[in-house]
C-alpha positions in Angstrom: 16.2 31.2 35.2 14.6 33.8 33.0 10.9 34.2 30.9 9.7 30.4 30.3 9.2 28.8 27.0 5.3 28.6 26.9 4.1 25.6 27.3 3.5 22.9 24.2 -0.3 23.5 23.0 -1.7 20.4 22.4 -3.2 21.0 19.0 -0.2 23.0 18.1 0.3 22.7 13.7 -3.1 22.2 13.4 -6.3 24.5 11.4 -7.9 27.1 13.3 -11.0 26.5 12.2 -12.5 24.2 15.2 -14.3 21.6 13.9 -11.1 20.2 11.5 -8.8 21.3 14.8 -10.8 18.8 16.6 -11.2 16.0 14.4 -7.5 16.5 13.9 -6.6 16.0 17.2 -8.7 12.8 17.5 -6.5 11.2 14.5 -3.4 12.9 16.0 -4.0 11.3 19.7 -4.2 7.6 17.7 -0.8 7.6 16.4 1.3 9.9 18.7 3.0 7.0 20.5 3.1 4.1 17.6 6.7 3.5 17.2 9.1 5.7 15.0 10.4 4.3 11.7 13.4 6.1 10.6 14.1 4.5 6.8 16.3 7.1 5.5 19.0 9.0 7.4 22.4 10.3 8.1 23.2 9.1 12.1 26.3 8.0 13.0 26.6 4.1 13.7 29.2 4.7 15.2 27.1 6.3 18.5 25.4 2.8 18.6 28.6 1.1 18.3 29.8 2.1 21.9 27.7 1.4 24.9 29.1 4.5 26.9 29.3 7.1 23.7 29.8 10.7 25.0 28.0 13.4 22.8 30.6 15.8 23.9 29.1 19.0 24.9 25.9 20.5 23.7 27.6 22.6 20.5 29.2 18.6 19.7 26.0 17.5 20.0 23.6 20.1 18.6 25.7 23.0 16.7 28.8 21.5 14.8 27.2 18.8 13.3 24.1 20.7 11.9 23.8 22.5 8.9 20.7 23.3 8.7 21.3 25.2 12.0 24.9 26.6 11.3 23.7 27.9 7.8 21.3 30.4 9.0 23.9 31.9 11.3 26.0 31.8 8.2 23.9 33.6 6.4 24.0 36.7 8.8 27.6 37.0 8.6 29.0 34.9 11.2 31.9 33.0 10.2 31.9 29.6 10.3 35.1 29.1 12.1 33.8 31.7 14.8 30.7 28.4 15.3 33.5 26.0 15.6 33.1 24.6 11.9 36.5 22.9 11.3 38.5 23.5 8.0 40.2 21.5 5.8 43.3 23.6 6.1 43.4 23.1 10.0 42.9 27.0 10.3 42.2 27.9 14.2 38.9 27.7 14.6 37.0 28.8 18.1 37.0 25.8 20.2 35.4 27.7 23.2 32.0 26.0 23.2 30.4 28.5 25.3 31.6 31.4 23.4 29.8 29.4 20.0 27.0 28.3 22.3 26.4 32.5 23.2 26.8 33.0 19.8 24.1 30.5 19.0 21.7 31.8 22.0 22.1 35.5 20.9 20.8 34.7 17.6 18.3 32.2 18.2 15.5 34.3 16.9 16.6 33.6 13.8 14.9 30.6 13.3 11.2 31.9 14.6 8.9 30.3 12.8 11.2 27.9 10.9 11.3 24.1 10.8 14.6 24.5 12.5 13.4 26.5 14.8 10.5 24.2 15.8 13.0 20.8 16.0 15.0 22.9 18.4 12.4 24.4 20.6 11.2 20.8 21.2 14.3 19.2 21.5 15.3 21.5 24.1 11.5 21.5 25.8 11.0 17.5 25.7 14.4 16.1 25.2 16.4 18.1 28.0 13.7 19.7 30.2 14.6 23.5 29.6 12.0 25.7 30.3 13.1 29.0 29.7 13.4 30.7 26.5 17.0 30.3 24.7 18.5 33.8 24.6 21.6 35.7 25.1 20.7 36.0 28.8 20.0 32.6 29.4 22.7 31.1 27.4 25.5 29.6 29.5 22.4 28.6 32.4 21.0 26.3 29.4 24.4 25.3 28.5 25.1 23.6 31.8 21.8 22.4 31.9 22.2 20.5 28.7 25.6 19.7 29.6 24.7 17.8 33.4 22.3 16.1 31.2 24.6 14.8 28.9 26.9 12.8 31.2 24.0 11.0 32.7 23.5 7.2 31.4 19.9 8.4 29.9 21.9 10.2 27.5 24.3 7.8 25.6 22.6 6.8 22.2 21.2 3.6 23.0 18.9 4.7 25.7 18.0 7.9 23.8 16.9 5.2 21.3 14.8 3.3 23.8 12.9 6.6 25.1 12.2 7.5 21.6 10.6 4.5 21.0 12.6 3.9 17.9 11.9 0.4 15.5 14.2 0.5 13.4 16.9 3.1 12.2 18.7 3.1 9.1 22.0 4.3 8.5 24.1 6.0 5.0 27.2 4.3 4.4 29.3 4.2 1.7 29.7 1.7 -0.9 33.3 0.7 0.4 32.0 1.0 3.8 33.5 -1.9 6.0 30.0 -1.7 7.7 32.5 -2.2 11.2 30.3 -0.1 13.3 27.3 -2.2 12.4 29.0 -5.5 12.9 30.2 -4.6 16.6 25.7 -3.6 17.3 24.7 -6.6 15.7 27.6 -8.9 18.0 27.0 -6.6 21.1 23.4 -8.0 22.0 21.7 -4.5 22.1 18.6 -5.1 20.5 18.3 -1.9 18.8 18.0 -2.3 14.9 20.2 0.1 13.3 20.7 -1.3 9.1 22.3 0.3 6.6 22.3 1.8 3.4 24.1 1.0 0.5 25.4 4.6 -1.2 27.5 4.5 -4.1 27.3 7.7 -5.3 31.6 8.5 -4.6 32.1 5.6 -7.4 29.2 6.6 -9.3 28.9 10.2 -9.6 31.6 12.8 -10.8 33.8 10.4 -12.5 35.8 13.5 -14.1 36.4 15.2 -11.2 39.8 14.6 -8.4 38.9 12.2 -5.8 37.4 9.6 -7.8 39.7 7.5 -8.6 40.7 6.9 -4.9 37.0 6.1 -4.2 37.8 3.3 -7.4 40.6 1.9 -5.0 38.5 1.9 -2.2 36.0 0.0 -3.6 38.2 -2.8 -5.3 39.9 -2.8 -1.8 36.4 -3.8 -0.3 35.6 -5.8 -2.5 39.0 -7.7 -3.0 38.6 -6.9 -6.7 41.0 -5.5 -9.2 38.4 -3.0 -10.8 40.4 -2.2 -14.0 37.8 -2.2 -16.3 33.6 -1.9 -16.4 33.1 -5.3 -15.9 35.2 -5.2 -12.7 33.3 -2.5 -11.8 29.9 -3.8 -11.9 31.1 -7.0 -10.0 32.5 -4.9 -7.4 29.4 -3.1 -7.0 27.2 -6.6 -7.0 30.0 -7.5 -4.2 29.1 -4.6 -2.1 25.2 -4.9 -2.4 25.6 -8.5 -1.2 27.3 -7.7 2.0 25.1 -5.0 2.5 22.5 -6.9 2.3 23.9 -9.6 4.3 24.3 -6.7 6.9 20.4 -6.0 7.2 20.4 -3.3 4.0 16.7 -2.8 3.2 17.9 -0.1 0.6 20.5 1.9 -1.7 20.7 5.5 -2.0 21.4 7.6 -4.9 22.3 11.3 -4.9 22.0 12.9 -8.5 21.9 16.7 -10.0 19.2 15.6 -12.5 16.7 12.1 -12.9 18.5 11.7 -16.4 18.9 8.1 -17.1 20.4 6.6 -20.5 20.9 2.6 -21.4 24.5 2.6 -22.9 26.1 0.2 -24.5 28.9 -2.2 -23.2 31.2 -1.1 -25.4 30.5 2.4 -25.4 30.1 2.5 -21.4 33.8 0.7 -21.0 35.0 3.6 -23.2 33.7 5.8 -20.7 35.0 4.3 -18.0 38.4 4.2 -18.9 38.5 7.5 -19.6 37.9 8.1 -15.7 40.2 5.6 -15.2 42.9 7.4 -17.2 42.0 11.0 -15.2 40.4 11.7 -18.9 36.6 11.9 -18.2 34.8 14.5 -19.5 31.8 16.3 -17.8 29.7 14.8 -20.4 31.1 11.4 -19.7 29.9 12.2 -16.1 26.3 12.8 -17.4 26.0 9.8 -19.4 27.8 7.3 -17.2 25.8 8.2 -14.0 22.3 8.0 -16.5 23.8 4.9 -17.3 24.6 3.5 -13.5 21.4 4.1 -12.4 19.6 1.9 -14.8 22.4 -0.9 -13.4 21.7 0.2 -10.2 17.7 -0.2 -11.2 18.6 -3.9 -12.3 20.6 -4.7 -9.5 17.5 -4.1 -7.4 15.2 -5.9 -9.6 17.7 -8.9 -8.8 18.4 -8.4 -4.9 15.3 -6.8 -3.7 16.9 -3.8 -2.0 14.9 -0.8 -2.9 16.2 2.2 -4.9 16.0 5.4 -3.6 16.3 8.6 -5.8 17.5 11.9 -4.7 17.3 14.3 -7.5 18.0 18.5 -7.8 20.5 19.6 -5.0 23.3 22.1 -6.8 26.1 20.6 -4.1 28.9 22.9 -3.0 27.3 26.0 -4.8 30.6 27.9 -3.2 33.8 27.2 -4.6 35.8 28.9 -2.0 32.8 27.8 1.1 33.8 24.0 -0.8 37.7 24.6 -0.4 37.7 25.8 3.1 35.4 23.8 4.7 34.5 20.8 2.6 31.0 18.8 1.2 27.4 18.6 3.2 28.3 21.9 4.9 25.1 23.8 3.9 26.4 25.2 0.7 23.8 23.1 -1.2 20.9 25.1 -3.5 18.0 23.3 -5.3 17.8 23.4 -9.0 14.6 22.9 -11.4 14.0 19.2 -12.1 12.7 17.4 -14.8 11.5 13.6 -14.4 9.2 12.6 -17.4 11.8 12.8 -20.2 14.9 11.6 -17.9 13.9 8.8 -16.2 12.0 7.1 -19.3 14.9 5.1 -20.5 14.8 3.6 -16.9 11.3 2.8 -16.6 10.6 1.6 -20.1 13.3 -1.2 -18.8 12.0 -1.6 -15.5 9.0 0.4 -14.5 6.5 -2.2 -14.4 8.7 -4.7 -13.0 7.1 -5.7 -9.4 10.5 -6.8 -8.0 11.6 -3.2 -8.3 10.8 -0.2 -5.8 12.0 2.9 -6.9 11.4 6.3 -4.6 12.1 9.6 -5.8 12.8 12.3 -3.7 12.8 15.9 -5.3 13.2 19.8 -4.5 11.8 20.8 -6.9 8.2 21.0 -5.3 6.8 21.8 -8.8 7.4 18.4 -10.3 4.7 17.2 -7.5 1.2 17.2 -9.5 2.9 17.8 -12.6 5.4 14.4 -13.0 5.8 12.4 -9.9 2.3 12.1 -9.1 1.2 10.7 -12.7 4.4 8.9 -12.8 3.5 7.2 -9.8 -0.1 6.8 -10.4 0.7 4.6 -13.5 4.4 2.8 -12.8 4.3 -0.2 -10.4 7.8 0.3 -9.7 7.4 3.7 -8.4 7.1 5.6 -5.5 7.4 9.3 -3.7 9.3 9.9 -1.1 8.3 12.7 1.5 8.9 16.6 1.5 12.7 17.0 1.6 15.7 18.7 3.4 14.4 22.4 2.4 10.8 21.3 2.1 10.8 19.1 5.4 8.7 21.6 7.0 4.8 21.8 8.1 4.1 24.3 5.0 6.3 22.0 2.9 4.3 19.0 4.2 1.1 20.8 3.4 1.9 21.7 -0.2 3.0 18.3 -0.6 -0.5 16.7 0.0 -2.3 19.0 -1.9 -0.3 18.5 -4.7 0.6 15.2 -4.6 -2.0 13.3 -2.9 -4.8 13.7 -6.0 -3.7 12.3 -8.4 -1.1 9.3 -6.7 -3.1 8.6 -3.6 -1.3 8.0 -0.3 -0.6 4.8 -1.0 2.4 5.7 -3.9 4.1 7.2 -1.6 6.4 5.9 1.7 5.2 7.8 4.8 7.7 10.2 6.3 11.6 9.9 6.4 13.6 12.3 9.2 16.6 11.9 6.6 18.5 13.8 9.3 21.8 13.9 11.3 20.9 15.7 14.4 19.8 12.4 16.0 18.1 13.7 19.2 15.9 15.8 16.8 14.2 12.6 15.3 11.1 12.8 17.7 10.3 16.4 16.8 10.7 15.6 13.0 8.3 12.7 13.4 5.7 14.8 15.2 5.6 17.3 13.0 4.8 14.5 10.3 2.0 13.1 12.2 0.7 16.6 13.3 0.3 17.6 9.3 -1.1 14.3 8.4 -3.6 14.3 10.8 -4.5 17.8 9.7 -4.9 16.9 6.3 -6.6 13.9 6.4 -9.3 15.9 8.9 -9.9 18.4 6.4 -10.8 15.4 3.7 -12.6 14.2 7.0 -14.8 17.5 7.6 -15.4 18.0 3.9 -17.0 14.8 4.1 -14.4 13.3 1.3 -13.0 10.4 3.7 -15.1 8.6 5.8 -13.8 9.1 10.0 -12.8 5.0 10.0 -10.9 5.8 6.2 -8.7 8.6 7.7 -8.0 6.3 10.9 -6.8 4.0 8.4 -5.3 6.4 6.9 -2.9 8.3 9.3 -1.8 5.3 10.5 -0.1 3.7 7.4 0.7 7.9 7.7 2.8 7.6 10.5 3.9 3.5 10.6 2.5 1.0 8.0 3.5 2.7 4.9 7.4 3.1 5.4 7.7 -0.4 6.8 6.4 -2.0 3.9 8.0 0.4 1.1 11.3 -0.6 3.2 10.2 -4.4 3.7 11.0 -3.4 7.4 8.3 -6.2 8.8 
């Protein structure tokens, strides 16, 4: 083996200047090893499902499904199908994983100093025991290191679960999900808690565009109701939430362009609907009706008790022809500006001071922090902010994020940390960077003698743990 990664510093992500360092350590060293809440993310059930699941090889496990890593190589004009990316149109694709692995190695500088870059490093490190630097040289050494690792029974899900000292995970699923993967964990007697999450947003969202009609099919099919009008709809929907629920659902989640929410009326909402129905929608309708579902969705939650979480400003599938070949969620999603105080009124003048509602908004638009979310909610009950997201999920992103936010909201309106990832085996990383950057922020309140030393031990631990269980009701 070649030059060796250096070693882990201990006070790695924290300030340079030593008094704060060291005082961050001290908070750091108190919630290292409390348990990981994962609230919000995109693993697979179905890896929990199976006692013996295989991860495949190491580009299976830590290349093809990841587009936060495959984007960057992307970006430097390597073809997707040359990384093993599969197509819609069953075009040949290279299915030599240690040609895509080199490929991967060779161009691994590309993520210096990214968040990417720093899940990876310590996934290999900590998760597999490599200890030499990934390069082009040391490529196909690392591979089969990786690889002798994966067949061992240490490596199937469930006991990567385990190590990582994982409480609870939660699961996306759709809304016409049969939920089978989570019915076979919760009859198998593994007592790993994997729940999931109610997300409707292929009934909800786009109802003028192909496709959606199909997902209107699926969910009458789950339901075992004829949706053929609104009303059908919203049962169907009520249906669903129940059964999540009845599954362990602590939450929904809800994907939009833009907060805009509108109350319509029955009548005028049915119109709508059957417009979709008819393959007649408009993108107007589209607007209005998903403004419209997410005040139902609001008062759904107000009446089960799942919470609501908001995910607002992603352009999806800026690439028609990247959409065409390859498909949704395959890293050809761009932020957009976001607006919160006019959109979501209609929404919270109905519900925002209603106690049985919590509502979380996620943004990527980081300017929105001090100027809406924060006041938003520093004065709505209902509401709370969700942590740094997807392009933001990052130590700098983390650290604009408390400056901005923390002010005027406090810590506690907002939900501790979500990993809100698919790359399962870098959840430990994701979490360590989160406990790293609060201890470091809370030590700087610390040595400018804003926080007392017992407030900020208070405080990076509801941080880390307390506050995510109870914004979830995870207890």
């Amino acid at each position: 083996m070649g030059q060796a990664i250096a070693s882990l510093a201990e006070d790695r992500y924290f300030d340079l200047e030593p008094g704060q360092k060291e005082i961050a350590l001290e908070l750091y060293q108190q919630v290292r090893d409390l348990p990981l809440v994962c609230p919000h993310g995109h693993v697979d059930p179905r890896m929990f499902s199976d006692p013996d699941y295989d991860f495949g090889t190491p580009v299976d496990l830590l290349i093809i499904p990841d587009h936060y890593v495959y984007r960057m190589l992307y970006s430097h004009g390597i073809a997707l199908e040359k990384l093993g990316i599969p197509r819609l149109d069953d075009a040949v694709v290279e299915r030599d994983h240690r040609k895509i692995w080199q490929i991967f190695a060779e161009n691994f500088y590309l993520f210096w100093g990214t968040p990417t870059g720093i899940w990876l490093n310590e996934e290999l490190r900590l998760v597999f025991g490599v200890e030499s630097e990934l390069n082009g040289e040391e490529a196909q050494d690392i591979y089969d290191q990786i690889a002798e690792k994966l067949t061992q029974p240490e490596f199937r899900p469930r006991k990567m679960f385990e190590t990582f000292n994982i409480e609870v995970l939660c699961t996306t699923d759709a809304a016409s999900d049969s939920l089978a993967h989570h019915q076979k964990i919760g009859e198998s007697g593994w007592t790993g808690r994997i729940l999931p999450t109610f997300r409707p947003d292929a009934v909800v969202n786009h109802i003028h565009k192909p496709g959606w009609r199909e997902s209107i099919q699926a969910l009458s099919a789950a339901s075992d109701i004829d949706v053929q009008d609104y009303g059908g709809y919203i049962r169907a929907l009520e249906n669903r939430r129940a059964y999540f629920k009845q599954m362990g659902a602590r939450a929904t989640d809800h994907a939009a362009l833009a907060a805009y929410t509108e109350a319509l009326s029955s009548r005028e909402v049915d119109r709508i609907f059957q417009r979709a129905l008819q393959g007649e929608a408009t993108e107007a309708d589209a607007v209005r009706f998903t403004g419209h579902m997410l005040i139902e969705m609001a008062r759904m939650s107000c009446e089960d008790g799942l919470v609501m979480q908001l995910h607002v400003g992603s352009e999806r599938d800026h690439n028609l022809v990247h959409w065409q070949r390859f498909g949704p969620n395959t890293g050809a999603d761009i932020p957009v500006t976001s607006e919160f105080t006019h959109n979501l009124q209609p929404l919270l003048e109905e519900f925002g001071r209603n106690s049985a509602l919590t509502l979380i908004l996620f943004t990527l638009d980081e300017s929105t922090y001090a100027r809406e979310l924060a006041p938003l909610a520093g004065f709505y009950p209902a509401l709370r902010v969700g942590p740094p997201w997807w392009f933001h999920d990052s130590f700098n992103g983390m650290r604009r994020y408390f400056d901005r936010m923390m002010e005027t909201a406090g810590i506690y309106n907002t939900v501790g940390f979500n990993d809100d990832t698919r790359a399962f085996p870098s959840i430990p990383a994701r979490h360590d960077l989160w406990r790293r950057a609060s201890a470091n922020w809370v030590a700087g309140l610390v040595a400018r003698s804003i926080v007392t030393i017992q407030d900020a031990e208070a405080m990076v631990k509801d941080l880390a743990y307390g506050l995510a269980k109870r914004a979830y009701n995870l207890d």
